[in-house]
C-alpha positions as CSV (number, residue, x, y, z in Angstrom):
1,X,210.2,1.4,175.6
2,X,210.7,-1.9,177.3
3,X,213.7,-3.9,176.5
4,X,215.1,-7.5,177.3
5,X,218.9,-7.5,176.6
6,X,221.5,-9.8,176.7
7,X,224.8,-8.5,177.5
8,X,228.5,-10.0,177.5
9,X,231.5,-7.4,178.2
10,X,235.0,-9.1,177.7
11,X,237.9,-6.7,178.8
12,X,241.0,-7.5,176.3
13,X,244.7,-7.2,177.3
14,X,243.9,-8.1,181.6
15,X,244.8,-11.9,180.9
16,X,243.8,-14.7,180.8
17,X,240.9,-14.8,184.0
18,X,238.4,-12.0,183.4
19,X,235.9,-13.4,186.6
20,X,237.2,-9.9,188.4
21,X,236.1,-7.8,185.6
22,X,232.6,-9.7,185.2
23,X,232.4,-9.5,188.5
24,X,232.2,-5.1,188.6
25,X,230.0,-4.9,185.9
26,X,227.5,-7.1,187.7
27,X,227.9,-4.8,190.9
28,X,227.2,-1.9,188.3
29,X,223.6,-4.2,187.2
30,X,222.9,-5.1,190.4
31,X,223.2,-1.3,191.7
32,X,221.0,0.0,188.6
33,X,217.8,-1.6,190.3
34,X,216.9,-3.3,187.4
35,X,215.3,-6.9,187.0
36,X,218.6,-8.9,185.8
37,X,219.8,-12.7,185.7
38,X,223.4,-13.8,185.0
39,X,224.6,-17.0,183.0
40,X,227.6,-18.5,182.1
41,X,228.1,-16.1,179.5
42,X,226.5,-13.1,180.2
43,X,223.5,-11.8,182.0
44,X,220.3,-10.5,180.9
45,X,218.7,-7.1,181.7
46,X,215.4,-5.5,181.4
47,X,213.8,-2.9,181.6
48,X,213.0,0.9,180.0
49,X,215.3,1.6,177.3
50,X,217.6,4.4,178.3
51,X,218.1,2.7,181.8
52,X,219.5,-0.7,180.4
53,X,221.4,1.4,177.9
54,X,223.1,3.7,180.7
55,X,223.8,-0.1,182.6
56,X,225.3,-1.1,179.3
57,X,227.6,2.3,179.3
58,X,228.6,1.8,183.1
59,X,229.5,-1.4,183.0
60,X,232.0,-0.2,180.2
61,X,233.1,2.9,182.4
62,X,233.9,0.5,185.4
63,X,235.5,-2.2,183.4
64,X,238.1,0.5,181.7
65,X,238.0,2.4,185.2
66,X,239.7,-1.1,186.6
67,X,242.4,-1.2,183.6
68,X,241.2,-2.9,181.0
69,X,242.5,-1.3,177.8
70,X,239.6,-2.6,175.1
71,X,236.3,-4.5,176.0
72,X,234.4,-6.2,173.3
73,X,230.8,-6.2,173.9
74,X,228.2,-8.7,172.2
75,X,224.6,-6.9,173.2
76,X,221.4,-9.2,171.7
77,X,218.0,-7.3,172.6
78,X,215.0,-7.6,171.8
79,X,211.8,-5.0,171.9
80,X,207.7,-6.1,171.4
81,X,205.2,-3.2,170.6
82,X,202.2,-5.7,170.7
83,X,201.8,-7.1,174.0
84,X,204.2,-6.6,177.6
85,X,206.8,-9.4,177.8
86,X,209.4,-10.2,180.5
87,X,212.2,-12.2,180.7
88,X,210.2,-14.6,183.2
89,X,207.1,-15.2,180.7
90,X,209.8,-16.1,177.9
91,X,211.2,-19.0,180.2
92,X,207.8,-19.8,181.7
93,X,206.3,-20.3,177.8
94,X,209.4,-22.9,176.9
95,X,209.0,-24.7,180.0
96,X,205.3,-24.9,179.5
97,X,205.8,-26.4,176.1
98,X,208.4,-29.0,177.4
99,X,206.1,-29.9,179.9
100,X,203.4,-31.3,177.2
C-alpha cells in the first residue's frame, strides 16, 4: 500500500534548538531512497507502507541514538485505494485551482 505521510519528530529534554536533531532524521529520509520534501515543520514522505513506517522508526532510533531522552512525534498520513496519488499531483491540483 502507498502512503503520503507527514512527519514531525521533536526530541524533549536536548534544549531549546532542536535544528541538529531534525537535521539526523532527515539524513535517515534522505538515505531511505524515498520521494520526500521538508517544511518548516516537518517533512513529508511517500511511499510503500512498511518503508515509510521503517523511516518513521529510524528516524526515532537516530534521534535517541544522539541523546535525546523522549521525542514526541505528530505522524498525519493519508492512504487512497481508488486511484494512485502523489504528493506532487496534490500540489499540482491546488495550484491548478488557484490559477482559475
Amino acid at each position: 500500500m502507498h502512503v503520503i505521510v507527514d512527519l514531525c519528530v521533536v526530541p524533549l529534554g536536548v534544549g531549546v534548538s532542536v535544528s541538529a536533531y531534525v537535521t539526523e532524521c532527515q539524513r535517515v529520509i534522505e538515505a531511505s531512497g524515498l520521494d520526500y520534501a521538508m517544511h518548516a515543520y516537518g517533512t513529508n514522505i511517500e511511499g510503500p507502507w512498511d518503508e515509510v513506517m521503517a523511516v518513521v522508526k529510524a528516524c526515532h532510533e537516530r534521534v535517541h541514538e544522539q541523546g535525546a531522552p523522549r521525542i514526541t512525534t505528530t505522524l498525519k498520513m493519508g492512504t487512497r485505494t481508488d486511484r494512485e496519488q502523489r504528493m506532487a499531483d496534490k500540489v499540482t491540483s491546488v495550484e491548478a485551482h488557484l490559477a482559475r
